[in-house]
N, C-alpha and C positions, 0 to 999 in steps of 0.2 A: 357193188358199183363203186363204194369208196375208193376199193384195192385197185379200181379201176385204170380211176382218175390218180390216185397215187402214182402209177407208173407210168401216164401216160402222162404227168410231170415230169416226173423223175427224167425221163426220155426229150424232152420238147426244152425240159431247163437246160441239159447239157449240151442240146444241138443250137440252142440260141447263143450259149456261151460260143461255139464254133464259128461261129459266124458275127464275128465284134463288129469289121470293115463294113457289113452291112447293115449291123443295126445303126453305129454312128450317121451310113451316109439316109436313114430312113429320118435318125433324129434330126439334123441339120436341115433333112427337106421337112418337115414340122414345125420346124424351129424360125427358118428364113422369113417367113411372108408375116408372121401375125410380131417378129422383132420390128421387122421394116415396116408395119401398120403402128408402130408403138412410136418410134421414130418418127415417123411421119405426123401423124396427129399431136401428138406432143408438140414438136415443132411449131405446127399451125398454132395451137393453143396459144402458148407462149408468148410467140408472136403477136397474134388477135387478143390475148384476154380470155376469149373462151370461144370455143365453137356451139352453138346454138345451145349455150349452157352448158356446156360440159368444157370443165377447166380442165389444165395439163395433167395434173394429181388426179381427174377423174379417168386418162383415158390409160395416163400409167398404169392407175390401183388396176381397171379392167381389161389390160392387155397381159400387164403380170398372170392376173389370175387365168386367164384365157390359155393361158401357157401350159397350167396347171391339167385346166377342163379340157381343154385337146386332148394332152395324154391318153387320159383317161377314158376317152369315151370315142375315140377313135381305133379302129381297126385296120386291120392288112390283109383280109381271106380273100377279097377278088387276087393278091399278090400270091398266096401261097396254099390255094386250093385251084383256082382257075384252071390252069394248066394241067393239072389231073384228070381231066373232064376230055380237054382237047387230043393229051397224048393218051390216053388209054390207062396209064394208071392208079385209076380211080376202081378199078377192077378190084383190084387185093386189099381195099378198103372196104366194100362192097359186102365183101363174103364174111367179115366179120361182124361180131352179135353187139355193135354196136353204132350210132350215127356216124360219120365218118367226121361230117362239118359240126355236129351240136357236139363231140365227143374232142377228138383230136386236135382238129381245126382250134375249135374254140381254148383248148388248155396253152395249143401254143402262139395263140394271139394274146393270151392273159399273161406266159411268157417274158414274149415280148414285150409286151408294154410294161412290165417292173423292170426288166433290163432299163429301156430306155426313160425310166421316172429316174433310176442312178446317173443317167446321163445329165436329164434335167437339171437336177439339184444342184449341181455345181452352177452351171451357166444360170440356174435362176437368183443365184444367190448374187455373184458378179454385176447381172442386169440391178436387182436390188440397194447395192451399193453405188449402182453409177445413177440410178434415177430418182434412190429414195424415196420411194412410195409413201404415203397419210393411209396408214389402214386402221386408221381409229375406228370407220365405221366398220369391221368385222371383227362378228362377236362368237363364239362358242358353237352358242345356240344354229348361227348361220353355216358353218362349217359345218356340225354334225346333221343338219335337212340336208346339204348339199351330198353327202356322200351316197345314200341310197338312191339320190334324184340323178348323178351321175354313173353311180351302175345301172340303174333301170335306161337312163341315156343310153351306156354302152350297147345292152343288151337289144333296144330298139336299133341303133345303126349298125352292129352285127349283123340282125334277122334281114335288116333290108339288104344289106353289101349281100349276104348271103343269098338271097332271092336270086340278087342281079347278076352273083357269080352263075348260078343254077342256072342260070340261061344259054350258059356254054353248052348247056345237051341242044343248043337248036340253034347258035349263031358263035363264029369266030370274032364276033364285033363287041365279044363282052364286054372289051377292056375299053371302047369308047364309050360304052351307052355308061358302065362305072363312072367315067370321065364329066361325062355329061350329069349324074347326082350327085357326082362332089360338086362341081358347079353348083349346082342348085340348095346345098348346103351352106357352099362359102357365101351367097346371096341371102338365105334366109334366117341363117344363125347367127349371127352377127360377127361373124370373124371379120370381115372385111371391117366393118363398122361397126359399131354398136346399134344396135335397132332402131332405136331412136329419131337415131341422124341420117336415115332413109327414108325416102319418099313414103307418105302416108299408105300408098299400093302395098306398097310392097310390106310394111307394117302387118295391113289390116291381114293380105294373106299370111303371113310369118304365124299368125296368131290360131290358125286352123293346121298348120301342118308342123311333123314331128320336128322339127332342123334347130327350131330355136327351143329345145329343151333340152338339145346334146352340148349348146353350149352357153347363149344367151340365158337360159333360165339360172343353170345353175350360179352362173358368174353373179345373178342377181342375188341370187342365195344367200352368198360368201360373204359379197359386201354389205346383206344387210340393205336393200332396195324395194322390197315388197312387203305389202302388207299380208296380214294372215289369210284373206280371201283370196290374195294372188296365190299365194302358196297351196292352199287345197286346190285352185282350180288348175293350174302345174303341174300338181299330182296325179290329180284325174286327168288330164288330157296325156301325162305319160304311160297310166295305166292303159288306156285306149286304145295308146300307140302300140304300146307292147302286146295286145294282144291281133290287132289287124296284122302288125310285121308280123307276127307269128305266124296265123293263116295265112298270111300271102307265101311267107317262107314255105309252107310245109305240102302249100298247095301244086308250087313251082316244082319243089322239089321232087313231090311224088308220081308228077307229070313225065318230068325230064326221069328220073331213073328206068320209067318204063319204059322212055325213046332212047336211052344211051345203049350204045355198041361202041363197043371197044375197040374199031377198025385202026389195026395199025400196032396194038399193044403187044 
């Protein structure tokens, strides 16, 4: 299995290098919305003093980092599986002795996102220098919780994206109902916002569903925000997650393979 994954890097590294024009234009649309949320609240800060306690340096340090936690725990498989389902060549993936999405899919979504973390680092360095962030409060100890808490993230919003691609065996409308959970993402993880500083609703559900552990949690991690009960109980509700998105993945998936026809391929 190693030798597997060995080459089906090897394979997925140098087709991501082919295609630079579209990792940049994937980085920039990652990169647009949570700048212009950094901008914007900052501003307001500044301006006011603080927004309902949260000063400028607070929404820098957590847009900074957000920067970071997106990367990492965001996916592209509705983008670069989807349409194998639709046109039929999903076929020649199929007949081999391996998963096509847990196997392939996933090496060259893991790919992809170290490409585009080379992209980051410049631009986050620049942002760094024009807003000069306080990250006194992030310590060591917060950085290394925060790394397994955002692969188990990753791994949780893969299985689901993957769920929601899998639904191409029984509707062409995947790429909206996708549309529709990243919505529901940018609402309850705090990208738009910080948690916080949303309606207490929206809060109290934020706190039973996966959204705000792909980025919210972690971001709390970094800077060093929670106490150590927050942190076990973060853990547990991402082990939880990770294993329902599993079954829902695997349920979805075994569904639609038995409905897919390859009409057309």
């Amino acid at each position: 299995m190693f030798l597997i994954f060995k080459r089906l890097w090897q394979v997925n590294w140098a087709e991501q290098w082919q295609y630079r024009a579209n990792l940049l234009m994937y980085l920039l649309y990652w990169l647009v919305s949570p700048i212009i949320y950094l901008a914007v609240w900052t501003s307001i800060a500044t301006a006011n003093g603080d927004v309902n306690g949260f000063t400028a340096n607070d929404f820098i340090t957590y847009y900074m980092v957000l920067l970071i936690c997106d990367q990492v725990t965001s996916n592209i498989v509705i983008h670069t599986f989807g349409y194998k389902i639709q046109d039929g060549s999903l076929s020649g993936e199929l007949i081999r002795p391996i998963h096509p999405m847990l196997t392939n899919a996933l090496v060259n979504n893991v790919a992809f996102k170290i490409l585009t973390m080379f992209g980051l680092t410049p631009i986050w360095i620049i942002l760094f220098f024009l807003f000069q962030p306080d990250f006194s409060s992030v310590t060591l100890t917060g950085i290394l919780l925060s790394i397994p808490a955002m692969i188990l993230a990753f791994l949780i919003g893969y299985l689901q994206s993957a769920a929601i691609t899998a639904l191409a065996f029984w509707t062409t409308r995947v790429y909206s109902i996708h549309e529709f959970y990243f919505a529901l993402i940018l609402l309850f993880s705090g990208q738009f916002v910080p948690l916080p500083l949303m309606p207490q609703v929206i809060q109290d559900i934020a706190q039973y569903l996966p959204f705000q552990l792909m980025l919210y949690y972690p971001i709390q991690l970094i800077l060093g925000n929670l106490t150590t009960p927050q942190i076990i109980q973060g853990y547990v509700m991402t082990g939880v997650w990770l294993v329902i998105s599993w079954l829902i993945f695997n349920w979805v998936w075994r569904k639609g393979v038995k409905k897919y026809s390859a009409v057309g391929a």
